[in-house]
C-alpha positions in Angstrom: 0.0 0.0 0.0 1.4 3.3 -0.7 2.9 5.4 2.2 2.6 8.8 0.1 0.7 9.6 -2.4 2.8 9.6 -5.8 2.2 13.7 -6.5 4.4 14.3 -3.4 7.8 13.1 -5.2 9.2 14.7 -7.9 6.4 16.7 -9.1 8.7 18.8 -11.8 9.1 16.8 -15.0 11.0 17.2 -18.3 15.1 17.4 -17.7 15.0 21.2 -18.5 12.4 22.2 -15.8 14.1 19.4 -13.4 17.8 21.1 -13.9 16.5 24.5 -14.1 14.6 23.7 -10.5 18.3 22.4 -9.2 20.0 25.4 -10.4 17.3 28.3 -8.8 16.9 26.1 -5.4 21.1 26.8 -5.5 20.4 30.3 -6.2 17.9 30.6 -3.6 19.9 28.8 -1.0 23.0 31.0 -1.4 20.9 34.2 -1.3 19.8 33.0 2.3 23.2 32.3 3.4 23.8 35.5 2.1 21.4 37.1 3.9 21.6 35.4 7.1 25.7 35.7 7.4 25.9 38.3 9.7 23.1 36.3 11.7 25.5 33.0 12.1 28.5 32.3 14.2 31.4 31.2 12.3 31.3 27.5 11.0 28.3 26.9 9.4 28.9 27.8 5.9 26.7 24.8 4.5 23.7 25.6 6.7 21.3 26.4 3.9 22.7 24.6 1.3 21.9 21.2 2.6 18.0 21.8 2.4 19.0 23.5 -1.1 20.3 20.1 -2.2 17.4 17.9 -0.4 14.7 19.3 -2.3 15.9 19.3 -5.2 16.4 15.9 -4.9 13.2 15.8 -4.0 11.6 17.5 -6.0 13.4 16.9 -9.8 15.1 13.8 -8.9 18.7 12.4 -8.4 20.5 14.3 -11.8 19.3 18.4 -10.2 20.3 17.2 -6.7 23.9 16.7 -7.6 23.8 19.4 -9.3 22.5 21.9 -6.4 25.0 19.7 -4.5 28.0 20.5 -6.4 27.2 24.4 -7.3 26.5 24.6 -3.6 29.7 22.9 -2.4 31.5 25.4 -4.6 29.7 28.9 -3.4 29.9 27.4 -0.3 33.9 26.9 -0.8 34.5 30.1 -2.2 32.2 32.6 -0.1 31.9 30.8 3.0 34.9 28.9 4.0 38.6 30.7 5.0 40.8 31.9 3.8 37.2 34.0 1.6 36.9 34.4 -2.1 39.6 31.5 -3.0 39.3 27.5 -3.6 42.3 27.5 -0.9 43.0 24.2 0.6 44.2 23.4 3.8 43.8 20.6 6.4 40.6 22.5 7.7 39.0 23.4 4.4 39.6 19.6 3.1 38.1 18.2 6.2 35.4 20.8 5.7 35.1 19.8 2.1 35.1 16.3 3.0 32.0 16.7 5.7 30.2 18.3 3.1 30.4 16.3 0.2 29.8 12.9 2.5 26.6 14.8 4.1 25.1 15.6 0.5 25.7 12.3 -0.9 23.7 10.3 2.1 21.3 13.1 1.5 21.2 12.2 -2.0 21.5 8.6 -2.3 18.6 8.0 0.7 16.0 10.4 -1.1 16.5 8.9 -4.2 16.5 5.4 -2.3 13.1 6.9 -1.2 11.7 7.9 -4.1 12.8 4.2 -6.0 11.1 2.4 -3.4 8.1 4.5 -3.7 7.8 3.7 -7.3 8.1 0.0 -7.1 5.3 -0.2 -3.6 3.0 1.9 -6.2 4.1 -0.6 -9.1 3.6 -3.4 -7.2 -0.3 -2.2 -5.7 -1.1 -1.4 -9.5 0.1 -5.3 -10.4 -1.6 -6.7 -6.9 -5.1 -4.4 -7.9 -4.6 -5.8 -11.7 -4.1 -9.0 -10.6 -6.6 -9.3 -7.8 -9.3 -7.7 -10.2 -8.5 -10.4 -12.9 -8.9 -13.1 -10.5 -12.3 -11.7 -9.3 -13.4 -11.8 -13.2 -12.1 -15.5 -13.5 -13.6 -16.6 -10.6 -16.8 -15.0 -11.5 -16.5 -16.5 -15.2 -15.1 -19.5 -13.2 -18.5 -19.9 -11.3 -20.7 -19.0 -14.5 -19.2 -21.7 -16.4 -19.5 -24.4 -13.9 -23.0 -23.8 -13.8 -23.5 -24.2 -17.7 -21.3 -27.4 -17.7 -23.8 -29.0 -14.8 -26.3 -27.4 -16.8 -25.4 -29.6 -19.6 -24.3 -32.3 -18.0 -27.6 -32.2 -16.7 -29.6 -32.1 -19.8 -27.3 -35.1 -21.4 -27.9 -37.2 -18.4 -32.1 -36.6 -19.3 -30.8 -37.6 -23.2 -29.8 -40.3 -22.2 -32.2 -41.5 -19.8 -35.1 -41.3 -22.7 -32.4 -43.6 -24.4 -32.1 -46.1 -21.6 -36.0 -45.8 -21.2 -36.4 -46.8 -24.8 -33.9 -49.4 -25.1 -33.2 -50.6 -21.8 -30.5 -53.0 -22.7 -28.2 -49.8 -23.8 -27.9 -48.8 -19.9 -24.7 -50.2 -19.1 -23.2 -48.4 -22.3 -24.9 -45.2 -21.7 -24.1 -44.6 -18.4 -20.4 -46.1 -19.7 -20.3 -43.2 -22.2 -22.1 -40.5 -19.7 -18.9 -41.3 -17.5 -16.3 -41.3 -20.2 -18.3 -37.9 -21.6 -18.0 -36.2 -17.6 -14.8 -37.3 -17.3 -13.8 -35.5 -20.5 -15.5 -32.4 -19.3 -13.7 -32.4 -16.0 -10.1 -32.4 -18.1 -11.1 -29.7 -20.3 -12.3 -27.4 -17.8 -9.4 -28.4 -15.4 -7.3 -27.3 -18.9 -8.9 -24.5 -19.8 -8.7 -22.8 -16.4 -5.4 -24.0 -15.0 -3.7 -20.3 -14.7 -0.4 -21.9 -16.5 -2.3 -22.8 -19.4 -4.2 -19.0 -19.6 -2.1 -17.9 -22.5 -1.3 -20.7 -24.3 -2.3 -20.6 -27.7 -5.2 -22.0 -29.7 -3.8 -24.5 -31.4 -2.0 -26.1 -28.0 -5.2 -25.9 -26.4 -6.8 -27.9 -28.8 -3.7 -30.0 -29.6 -3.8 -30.8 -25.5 -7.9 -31.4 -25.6 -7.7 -34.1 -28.6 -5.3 -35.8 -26.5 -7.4 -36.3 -23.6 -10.4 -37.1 -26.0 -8.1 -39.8 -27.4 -7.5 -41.2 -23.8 -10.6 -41.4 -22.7 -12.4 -42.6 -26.2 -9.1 -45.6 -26.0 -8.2 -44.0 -29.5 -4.7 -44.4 -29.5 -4.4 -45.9 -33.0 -6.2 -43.3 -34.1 -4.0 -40.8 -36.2 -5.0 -36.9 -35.2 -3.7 -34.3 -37.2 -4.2 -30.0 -35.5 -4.4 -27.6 -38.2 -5.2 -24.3 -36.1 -5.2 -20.5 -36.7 -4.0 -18.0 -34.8 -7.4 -16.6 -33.0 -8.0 -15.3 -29.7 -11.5 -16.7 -27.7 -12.5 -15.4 -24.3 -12.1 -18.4 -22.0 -16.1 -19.3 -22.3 -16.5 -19.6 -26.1 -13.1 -21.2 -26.1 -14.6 -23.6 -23.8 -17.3 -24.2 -25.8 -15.4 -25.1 -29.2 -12.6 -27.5 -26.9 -16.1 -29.4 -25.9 -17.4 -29.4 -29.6 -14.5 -30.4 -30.8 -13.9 -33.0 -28.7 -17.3 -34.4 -29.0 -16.8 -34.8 -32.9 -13.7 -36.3 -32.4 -15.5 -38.8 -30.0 -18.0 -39.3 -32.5 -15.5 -40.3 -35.1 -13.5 -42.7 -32.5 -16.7 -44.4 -31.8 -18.6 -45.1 -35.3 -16.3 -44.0 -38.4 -13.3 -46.8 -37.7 -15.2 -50.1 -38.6 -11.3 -52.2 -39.3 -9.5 -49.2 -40.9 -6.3 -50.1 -41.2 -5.1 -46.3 -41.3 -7.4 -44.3 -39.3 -7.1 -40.6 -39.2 -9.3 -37.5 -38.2 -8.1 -33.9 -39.3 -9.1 -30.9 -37.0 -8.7 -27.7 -38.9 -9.7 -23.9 -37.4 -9.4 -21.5 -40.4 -10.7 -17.9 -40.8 -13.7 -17.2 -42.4 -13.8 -13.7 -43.4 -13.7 -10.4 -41.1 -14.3 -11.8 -37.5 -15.7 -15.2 -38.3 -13.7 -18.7 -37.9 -14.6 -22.3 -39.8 -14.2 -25.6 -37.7 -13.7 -28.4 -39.6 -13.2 -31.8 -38.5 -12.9 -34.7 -41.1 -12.2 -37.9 -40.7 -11.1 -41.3 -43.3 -13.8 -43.3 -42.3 -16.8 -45.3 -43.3 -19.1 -42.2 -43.4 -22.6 -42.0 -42.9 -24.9 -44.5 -44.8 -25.8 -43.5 -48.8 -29.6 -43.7 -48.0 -28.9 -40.3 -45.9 -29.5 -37.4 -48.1 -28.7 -34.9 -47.7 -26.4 -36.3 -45.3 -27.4 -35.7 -41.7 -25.0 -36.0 -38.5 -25.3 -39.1 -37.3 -27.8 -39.2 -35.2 -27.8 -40.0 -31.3 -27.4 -38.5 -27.9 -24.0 -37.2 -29.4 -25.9 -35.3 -32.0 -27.9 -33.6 -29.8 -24.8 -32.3 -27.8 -23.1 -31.4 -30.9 -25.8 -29.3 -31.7 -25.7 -27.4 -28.8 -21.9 -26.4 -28.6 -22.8 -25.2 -32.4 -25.8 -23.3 -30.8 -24.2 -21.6 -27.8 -21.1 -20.7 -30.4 -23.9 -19.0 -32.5 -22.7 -20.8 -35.4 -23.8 -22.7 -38.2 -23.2 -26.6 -38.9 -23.1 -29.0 -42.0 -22.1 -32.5 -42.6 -20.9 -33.7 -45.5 -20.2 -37.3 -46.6 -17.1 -37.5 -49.0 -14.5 -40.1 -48.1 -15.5 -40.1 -44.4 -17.4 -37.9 -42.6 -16.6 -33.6 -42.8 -18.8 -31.5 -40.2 -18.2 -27.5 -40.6 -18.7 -25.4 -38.8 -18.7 -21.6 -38.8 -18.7 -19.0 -36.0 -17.9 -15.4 -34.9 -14.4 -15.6 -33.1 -16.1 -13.2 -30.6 
């Protein structure tokens, strides 16, 4: 916290105000020894020099303090100390000399000191407010997004129970796959939010996210291949697209492998124009069935959450069936 407020040091600014302050707080401290001589017993021919030199250290900084210091020193020398009007030197006047120029640079060197660590205390409370401000805003985001992920963790688990409910010998899967899809949602928020990972860019982020998809689908043999662009998403949207994209790439592990021997799925994020980005994840499979035309996602409780990553990103989706299944997807990057 800051012990003075930042208007009390060095107030002067520009180096010809800040020297030309040094030079007239010398002026003004000779004319006072001037004035005051007959007023003081001999030996004190620095009396009003020193607070010359101290405020103007104060006031315009280390540079017009030395300066003061060293005009001062000199007046001082030639007006002040005997034998008068010469730079005579003696044993006395040295030792005078001496005193003097030790006094002014303790002065000197502890303002300054001062002033230094005055800067860096209100350096560090700007970077402690910054800080402590963007914490608040990424706990607040923080909390909003762990609502909307319970929220659709939530509304898959009611997907899925009108699944079991019609088939009820899919439960063991379902639940099997509601696990493997919470799981997945647990290390992509932990990823997302992790403060070392904040500023990492796109590209890692989803490099990092088809990894864990690949881990927890058992995908290993499955070839994936990050094609990203440089963009920048604010941490909600960009949790969104991690969760799309892994849920297509989940979609692909599951159903478009059938005995490939080379299986392979290509994540691409290009820009679309002024503002806009296209997702496109293709993969080498078996594709969707011919009888589906136009062809259509394919369809299931992984459909339905496809849809509504596409639908909170505000974007607009389309499959297409060429050599394997291609879903696009374009979106405003903010």
């Amino acid at each position: 916290m800051s012990i003075l407020p930042r208007q009390l040091f060095q107030p002067i600014r520009g180096t010809v105000p800040r020297y030309a302050a040094g030079i007239a707080l010398f002026i003004a401290g000779s004319a006072v020894r001037f004035a005051a001589d007959h007023l003081l017993p001999p030996g004190f021919p620095f009396l009003t020099f020193f607070p010359a030199v101290i405020l103007a250290t104060f006031l315009a900084g280390r540079g017009p303090g030395i300066v003061c210091g060293v005009l001062s020193g000199l007046a001082a020398w030639y007006f002040f100390v005997p034998p008068l009007y010469s730079f005579g030197v003696n044993s006395g006047v040295a030792t005078a000399m001496l005193f003097y120029a030790f006094v002014v640079a303790v002065d000197i060197m502890l303002i300054d000191g001062l002033v230094h660590r005055q800067r860096q205390l209100e350096d560090n409370e700007i970077r402690l407010t910054l800080a402590a401000e963007r914490e608040r805003l990424l706990f607040k985001e923080l909390q909003h997004r762990v609502a909307n992920n319970l929220a659709t963790v939530a509304a898959m688990l009611r997907l899925q129970r009108r699944q079991i409910a019609a088939d009820p010998h899919t439960a063991l899967d379902a639940i099997d796959r509601a696990n493997a899809r919470i799981e997945l949602m647990g290390e992509i928020h932990r990823q997302l939010y992790d403060p070392v990972s904040l500023n990492l860019p796109l590209s890692q982020q989803i490099r990092r996210a088809a990894e864990h998809a690949r881990v927890v689908g058992s995908a290993d043999h499955v070839q994936v291949d990050i094609d990203v662009a440089d963009a920048r998403l604010e941490v909600g949207r960009l949790m969104t697209l991690v969760l799309l994209i892994t849920e297509l790439l989940g979609n692909s592990f599951k159903h478009a492998f059938d005995g490939h021997s080379a299986p392979a799925v290509r994540v691409t994020i290009e820009r679309a124009g002024e503002g806009r980005l296209r997702l496109i994840v293709a993969d080498n499979g078996v594709g969707l069935p011919e009888a589906t035309q136009p062809p259509q996602p394919r369809r299931g409780l992984g459909t339905a959450i496809i849809q509504g990553f596409v639908t909170q990103l505000g974007g607009k989706m389309q499959v297409e069936n060429l050599g394997g299944v291609t879903t696009v997807v374009e979106f405003a990057e903010a």
